[in-house]
N, C-alpha and C positions, 0 to 999 in steps of 0.2 A: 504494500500500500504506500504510497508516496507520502512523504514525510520530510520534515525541513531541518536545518540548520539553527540552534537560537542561537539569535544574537547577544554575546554578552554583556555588552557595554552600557553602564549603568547612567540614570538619566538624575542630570542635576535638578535640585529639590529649587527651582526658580520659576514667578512667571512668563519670564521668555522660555522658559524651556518647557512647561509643560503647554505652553499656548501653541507654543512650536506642535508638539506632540499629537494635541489633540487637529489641531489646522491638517496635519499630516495625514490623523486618520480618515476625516472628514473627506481631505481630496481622493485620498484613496476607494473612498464608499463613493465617490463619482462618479469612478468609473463603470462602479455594476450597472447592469442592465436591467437590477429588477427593483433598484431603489429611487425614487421620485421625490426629488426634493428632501428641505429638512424633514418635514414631516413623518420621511422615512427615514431619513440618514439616524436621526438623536436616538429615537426610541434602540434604532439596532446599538449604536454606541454607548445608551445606557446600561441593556442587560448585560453586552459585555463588562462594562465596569463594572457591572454589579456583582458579577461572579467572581471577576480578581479583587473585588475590594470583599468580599465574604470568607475568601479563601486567605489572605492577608489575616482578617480580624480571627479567622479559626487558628490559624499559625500560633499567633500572639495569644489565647484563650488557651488553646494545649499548651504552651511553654509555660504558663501560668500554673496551670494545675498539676504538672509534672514538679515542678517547684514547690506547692503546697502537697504533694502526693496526694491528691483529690484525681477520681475517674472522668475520663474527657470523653464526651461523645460527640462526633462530627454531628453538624446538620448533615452534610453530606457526604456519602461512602465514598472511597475508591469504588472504581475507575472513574468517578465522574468529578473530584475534584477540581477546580483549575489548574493545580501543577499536574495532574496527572496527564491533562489531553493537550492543555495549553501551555502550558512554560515547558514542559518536558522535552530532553533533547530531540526524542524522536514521534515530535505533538503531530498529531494528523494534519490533513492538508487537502487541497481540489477535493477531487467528488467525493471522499473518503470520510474528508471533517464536514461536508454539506448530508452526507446521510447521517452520519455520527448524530450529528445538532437536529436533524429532522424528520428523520423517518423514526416510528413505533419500535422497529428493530431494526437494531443494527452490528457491526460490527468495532468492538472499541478498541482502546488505545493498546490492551492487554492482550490483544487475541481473541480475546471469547466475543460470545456475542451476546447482546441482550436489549433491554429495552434502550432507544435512543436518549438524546442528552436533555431535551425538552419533554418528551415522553415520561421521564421518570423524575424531573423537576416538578411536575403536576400533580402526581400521586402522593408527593412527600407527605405524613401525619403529621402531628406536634405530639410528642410524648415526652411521660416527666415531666407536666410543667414548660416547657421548652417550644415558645411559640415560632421560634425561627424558621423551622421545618414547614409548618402552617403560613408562613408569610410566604416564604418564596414559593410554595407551589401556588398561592391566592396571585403569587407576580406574572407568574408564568403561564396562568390560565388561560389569556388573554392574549398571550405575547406570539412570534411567533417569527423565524428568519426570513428575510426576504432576498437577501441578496444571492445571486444566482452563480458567482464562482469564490469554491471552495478555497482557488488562492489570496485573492480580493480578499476575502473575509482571513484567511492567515494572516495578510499583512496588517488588518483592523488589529489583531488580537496579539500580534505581535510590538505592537505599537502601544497598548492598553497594559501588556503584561510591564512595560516599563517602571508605570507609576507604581511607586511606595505607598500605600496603604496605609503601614502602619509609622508612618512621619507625620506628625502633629503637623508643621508649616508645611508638607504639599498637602495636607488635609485642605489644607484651611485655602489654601491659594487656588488648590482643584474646586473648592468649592464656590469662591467667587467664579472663574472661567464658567461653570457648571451654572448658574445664573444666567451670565451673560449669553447659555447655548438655548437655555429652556424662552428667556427674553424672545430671542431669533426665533425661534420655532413659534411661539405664538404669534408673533410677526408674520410669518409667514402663513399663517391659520388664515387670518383675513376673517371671511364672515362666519366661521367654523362655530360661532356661539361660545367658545371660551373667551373672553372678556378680560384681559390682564391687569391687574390692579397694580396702580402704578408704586412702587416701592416708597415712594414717600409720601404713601397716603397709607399706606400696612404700616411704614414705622412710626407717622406719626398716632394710628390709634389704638398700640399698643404702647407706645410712650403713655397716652394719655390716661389709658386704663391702667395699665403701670400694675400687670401680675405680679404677685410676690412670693416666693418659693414657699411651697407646700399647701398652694393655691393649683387646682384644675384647670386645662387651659385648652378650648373646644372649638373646633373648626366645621362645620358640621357639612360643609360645600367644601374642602381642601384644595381641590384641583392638583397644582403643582406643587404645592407646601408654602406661596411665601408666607402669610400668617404665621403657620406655626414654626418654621425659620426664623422668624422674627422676634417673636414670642421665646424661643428658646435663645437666640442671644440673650434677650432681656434678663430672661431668669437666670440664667450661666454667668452674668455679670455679680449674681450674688450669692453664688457659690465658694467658700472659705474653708470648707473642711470633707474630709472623705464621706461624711454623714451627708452634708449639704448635697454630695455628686449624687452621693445615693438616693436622696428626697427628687432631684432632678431628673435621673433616670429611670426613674421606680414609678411612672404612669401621673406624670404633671402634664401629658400634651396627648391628644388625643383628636384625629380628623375622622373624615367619612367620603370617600370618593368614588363614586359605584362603576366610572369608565377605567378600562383596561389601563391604557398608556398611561392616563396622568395618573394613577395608583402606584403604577413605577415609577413616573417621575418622583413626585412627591417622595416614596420609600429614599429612592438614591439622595435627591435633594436633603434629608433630615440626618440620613447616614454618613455624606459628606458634610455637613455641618457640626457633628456630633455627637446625637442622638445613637446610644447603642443598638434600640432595638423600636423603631416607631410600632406605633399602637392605631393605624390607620386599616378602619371598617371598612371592607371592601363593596358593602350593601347601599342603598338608598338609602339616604338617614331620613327620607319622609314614610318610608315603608310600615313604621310602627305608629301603631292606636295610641292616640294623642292622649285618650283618659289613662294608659296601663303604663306611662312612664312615669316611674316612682322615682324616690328619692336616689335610688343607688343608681340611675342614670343621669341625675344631676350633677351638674360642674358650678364653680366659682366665676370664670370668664369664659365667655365668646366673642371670639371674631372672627368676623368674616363678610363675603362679599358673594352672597347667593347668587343662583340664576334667576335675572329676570327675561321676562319677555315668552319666556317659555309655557307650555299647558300639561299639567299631569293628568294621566289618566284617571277614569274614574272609580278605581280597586283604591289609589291610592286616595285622594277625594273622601272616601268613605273612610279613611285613616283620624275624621278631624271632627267636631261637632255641626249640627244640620242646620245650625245656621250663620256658620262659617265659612264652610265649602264652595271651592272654587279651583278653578284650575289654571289660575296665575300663581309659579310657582313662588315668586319673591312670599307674596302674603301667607304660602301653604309654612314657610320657610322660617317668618318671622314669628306666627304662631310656636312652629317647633322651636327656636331661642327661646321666647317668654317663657314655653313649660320645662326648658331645659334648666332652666337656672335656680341652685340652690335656694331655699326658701330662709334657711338660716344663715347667720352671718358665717363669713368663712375665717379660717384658721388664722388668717392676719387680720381679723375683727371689723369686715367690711363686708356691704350688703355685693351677692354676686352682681355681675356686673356684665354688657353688652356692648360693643360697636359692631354697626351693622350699616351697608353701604347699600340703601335703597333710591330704587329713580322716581323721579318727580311725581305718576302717576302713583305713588304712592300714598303721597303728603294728601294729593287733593282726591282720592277716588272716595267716592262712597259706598253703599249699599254694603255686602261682605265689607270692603277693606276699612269701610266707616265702623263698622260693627267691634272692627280687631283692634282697630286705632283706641276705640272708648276703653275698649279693656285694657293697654296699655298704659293711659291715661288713670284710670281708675285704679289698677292696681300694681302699679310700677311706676318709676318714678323718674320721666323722659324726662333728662334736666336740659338736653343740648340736641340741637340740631346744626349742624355744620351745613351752607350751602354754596355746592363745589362750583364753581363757575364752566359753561361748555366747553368742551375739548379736551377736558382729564383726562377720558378714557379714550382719544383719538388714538388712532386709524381704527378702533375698535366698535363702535359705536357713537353717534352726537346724542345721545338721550342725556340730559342735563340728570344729574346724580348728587345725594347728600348722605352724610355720615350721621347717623342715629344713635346717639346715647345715652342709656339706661340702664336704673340698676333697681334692687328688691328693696331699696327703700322707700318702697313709695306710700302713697299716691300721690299724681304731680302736683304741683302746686302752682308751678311754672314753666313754660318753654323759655328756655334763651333760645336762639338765636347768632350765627356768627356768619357773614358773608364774607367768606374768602375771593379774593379779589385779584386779577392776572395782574403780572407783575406792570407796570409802572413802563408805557411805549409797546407793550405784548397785544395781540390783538387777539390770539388765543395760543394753544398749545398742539405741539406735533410732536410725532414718532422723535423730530430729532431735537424737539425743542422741549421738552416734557416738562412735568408739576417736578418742583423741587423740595427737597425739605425747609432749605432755610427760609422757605417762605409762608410757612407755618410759623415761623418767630413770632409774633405777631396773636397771633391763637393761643399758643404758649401763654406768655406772660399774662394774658388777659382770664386765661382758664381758671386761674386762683385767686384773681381780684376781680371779679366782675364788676363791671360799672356799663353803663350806654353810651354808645357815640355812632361813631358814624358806620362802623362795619359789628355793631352790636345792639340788639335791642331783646324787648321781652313781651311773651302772651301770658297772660292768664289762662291756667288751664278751664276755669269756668269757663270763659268765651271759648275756646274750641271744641269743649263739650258742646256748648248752643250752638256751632259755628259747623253740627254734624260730624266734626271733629275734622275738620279741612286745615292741615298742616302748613299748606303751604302759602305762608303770608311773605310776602314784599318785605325789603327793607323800608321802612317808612322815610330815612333818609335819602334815600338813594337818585339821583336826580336822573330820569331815564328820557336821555335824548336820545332819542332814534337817528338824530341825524351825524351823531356821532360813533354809530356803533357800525362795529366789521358784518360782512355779511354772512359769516359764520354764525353768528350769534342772532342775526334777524332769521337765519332758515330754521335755528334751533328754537326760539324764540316762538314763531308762527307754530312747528311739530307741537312746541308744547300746548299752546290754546288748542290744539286742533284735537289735542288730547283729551281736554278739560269740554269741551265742546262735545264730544262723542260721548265721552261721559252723560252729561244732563242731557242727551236725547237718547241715551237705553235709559234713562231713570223715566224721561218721559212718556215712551213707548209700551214702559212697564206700566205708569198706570194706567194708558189711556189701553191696555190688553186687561187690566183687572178691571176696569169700567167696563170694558163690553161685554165682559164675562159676566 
């Protein structure tokens, strides 16, 4: 069987050099014929690192417990390790390592034959306690090689076997790159419905919410991980002792991603940032009956940035109370937060807590989404609504979007109010001009001294109970010349009333069909 040469030569622990590395593999997956674009290039170059960054962390876990004289069980046996097929002198190659990787049975690196390399990725159990067996086969269920020569894909993996694993700074530096690939790819998505939330709108509302170690911390839409990437910086910054790593490791972050890819992404994402073992539900998190989530499914923080615009079936519809139900899944979504959240205070003595990234038809819709609004209103305690200015979410969507937060101290008593505002000569934001952190400054400082001016005011939660609960009030300062605004913002502008307008004619359609009835 045809078999290759490895290359010894070891790769320096630098950003030029693993930028170098990965660019290299990338041009490489170019050349196949069966891979299309990033869309297909990332996903393959994930499960490859996923497999030598697993086989690395088993390395360093046996050495360990040979050290303690404690018994070592592989997640995964010979022959299908990564050094056994992939680093090994004489690792498979062409059509030998494309059946190896893809057919039910095959012939492996040993001689023998048996079930393929994906084929018995999928079956793995978790036993003892030991979820890791259970996560990669949930990885791989989905997954799936696409590229069509077996040496193309040697040179991928010869390329990947490079990276050190177990190096804290290429950890960390693979892991920015590794950002920077998942960025590209949803780039490239275009109208694909993944929705990329721009990094300096995750940092700033978990800055804002500010987890604190031995606090839960729930993403309940994950996609790619950045939230709980984020989130685990945050909390990693206050980690001091072997106890502290432990509390942090030990089930503080917790997503739910039900598509294939970004289940991988996100797992890779949180393992290269340094999360040992993510705790990401591979199911619909709207899947469960809204009344039979009890306290031991409750967390302390959520964040996150649901799908809107979308329609859930109506199996799951029937998940929620009957006169709630609807199949916009943003509302299905902010329901499931509200009943997700601790009802007691949590371990650092603070009501659990919410940021949540809803579009405009949310603030003003009535009927159902009026209904969910009273109850958040009434028994939670919306203190802030951020209102994002168009083009955050550009190339991605212009549906004008605001940051929603809340927590179990309530009931409200008052909406603030903050309109964020494009910088100063900006007319909006793009792919290469995007939202930034430092211009949240501004937000910051005002977030603990509240006062009114001119990018800050306040409702009364009575008036928006009278008001049907229509969130979305105007700045009262705000001096709106039309004839000074970019036409990005008059097309977004018009979408919105056009919004608000179809609104009160199904409200009024609905009564003028109860009158004739």
């Amino acid at each position: 069987m045809p078999t290759r040469k490895k290359n010894a030569t070891a790769t320096l622990t630098t950003a030029q050099s693993l930028g170098s590395l990965l660019k290299s593999a990338r041009d490489i997956m170019r050349k196949d014929k069966g891979l299309n674009g990033d869309l297909d290039r990332l996903p393959l170059l994930t499960w490859v690192m996923f497999l030598k960054f697993l086989d690395d962390l088993e390395r360093q876990r046996e050495d360990e417990a040979v050290l303690a004289g404690a018994r070592f069980r592989a997640a995964i046996e010979p022959p299908y390790r990564w050094r056994d097929w992939a680093a090994a002198k004489n690792g498979l190659t062409g059509d030998d390592l494309l059946a190896f990787v893809n057919n039910e049975v095959a012939a492996r690196c040993d001689g023998s034959t048996g079930p393929g390399l994906f084929a018995m990725l999928r079956k793995l159990t978790a036993s003892n306690g030991d979820k890791r067996r259970e996560v990669i086969a949930t990885v791989f269920q989905g997954m799936d090689n696409r590229m069509k020569s077996g040496y193309l894909l040697r040179d991928v993996i010869d390329k990947v076997d490079a990276i050190h694993f177990t190096s804290s700074d290429e950890l960390h530096t693979l892991g920015a790159l590794y950002e920077n690939l998942l960025r590209e790819m949803r780039d490239a998505a275009g109208d694909a419905g993944e929705f990329y939330t721009p990094r300096a709108a995750v940092r700033l509302m978990v800055k804002l919410l500010d987890p604190r170690l031995g606090e839960t911390v729930l993403d309940p839409a994950s996609g790619t991980g950045g939230f709980l990437v984020e989130a685990y910086a945050h909390l990693a910054e206050q980690v001091h002792t072997v106890a502290d790593r432990k509390v942090l490791q030990g089930g503080s972050l917790h997503g739910c991603e039900p598509k294939s890819l970004p289940y991988l992404l996100c797992q890779m994402n949180l393992l290269l940032h340094g999360l040992d073992a993510p705790d990401i539900d591979p199911g619909n998190a709207l899947r469960h009956k809204l009344t039979e989530i009890g306290e031991r499914e409750r967390v302390d923080v959520i964040l996150t940035n649901p799908p809107f615009g979308g329609e859930e079936e109506k199996g799951i519809q029937g998940n929620f109370p009957d006169d709630k139900q609807t199949s916009e899944t943003a509302l299905l979504f902010l329901q499931l937060i509200m009943r997700r959240l601790h009802r007691k205070l949590t371990k650092a003595g603070r009501p659990a807590r919410a940021a949540v990234v809803v579009p405009n038809g949310t603030l003003f819709g009535d009927g159902v989404c009026a209904r969910i609004k009273a109850e958040l209103l009434r028994e939670f305690n919306l203190h802030t609504i951020v209102r994002l200015p168009n083009g955050v979410f550009a190339p991605y969507t212009s549906i004008p979007t605001n940051l929603l937060f809340f927590d179990r101290g309530g009931p409200t008593q008052q909406v603030w109010y903050w309109e964020h505002r494009l910088p100063e000569g900006r007319k909006n934001y793009t792919k290469t001009q995007p939202l930034q952190f430092d211009e949240f400054a501004g937000l910051q400082a005002w977030w603990g001294d509240r006062q009114e001016g001119d990018q800050a005011w306040k409702v009364s939660a009575e008036e928006l109970l009278a008001a049907n609960c229509n969130l979305d009030r105007k700045n009262p300062r705000a001096q709106d010349d039309i004839t000074h605004r970019a036409p990005e913002e008059l097309v977004a502008s018009i979408l919105d009333k056009e919004a608000q307008i179809a609104v009160i004619l199904g409200r009024i359609q609905g009564l003028l069909a109860k009158a004739a009835a």
